[in-house]
N, C-alpha and C positions, 0 to 999 in steps of 0.2 A: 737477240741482239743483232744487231745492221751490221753486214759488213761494210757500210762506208761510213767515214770520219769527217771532221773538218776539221782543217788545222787554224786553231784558235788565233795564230799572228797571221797568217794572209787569207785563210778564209777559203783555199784550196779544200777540194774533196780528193780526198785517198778513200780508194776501193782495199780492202784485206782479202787477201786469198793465201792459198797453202803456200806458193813462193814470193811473199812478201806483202808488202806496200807500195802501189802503184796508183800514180796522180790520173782523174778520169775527168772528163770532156761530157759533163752533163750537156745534152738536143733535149729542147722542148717539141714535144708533139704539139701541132697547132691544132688538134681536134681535138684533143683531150686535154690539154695543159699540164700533162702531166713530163714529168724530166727524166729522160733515160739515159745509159752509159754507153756513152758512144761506142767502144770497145767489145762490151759483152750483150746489150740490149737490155741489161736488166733495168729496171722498174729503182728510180732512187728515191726512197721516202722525200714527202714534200719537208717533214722537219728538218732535215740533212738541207736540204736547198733553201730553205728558209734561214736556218741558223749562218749557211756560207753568207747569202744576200747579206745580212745584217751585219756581220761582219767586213766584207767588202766596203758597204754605206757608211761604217764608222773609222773604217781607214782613210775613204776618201775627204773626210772632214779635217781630219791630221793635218797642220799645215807642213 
């Protein structure tokens, strides 16, 4: 199981660790196109970044 989330009304990624739930600052590496956590370095599935995008893209349609 991932320890990062998205929250389904804004589309924000929360990382899980042992003291809580904390909001993380996905960087794309431009060699690899893969998206890290600004914070810890780790490696965030592209599903996690995929599922935020598409949620961000259906808010901004909201009028």
């Amino acid at each position: 199981m991932s320890r990062y989330i998205v929250d389904e009304e804004t589309g924000k990624i929360f990382r899980r660790d042992e003291t809580g739930f904390h909001e993380t600052r996905p960087i794309k590496d431009a060699m690899t196109g893969k998206y890290f956590d600004y914070d810890t370095g780790e490696e965030i599935p592209k599903e996690i970044i995929v599922t935020s995008q598409r949620i961000k893209a259906e808010l901004k349609k909201q009028p």
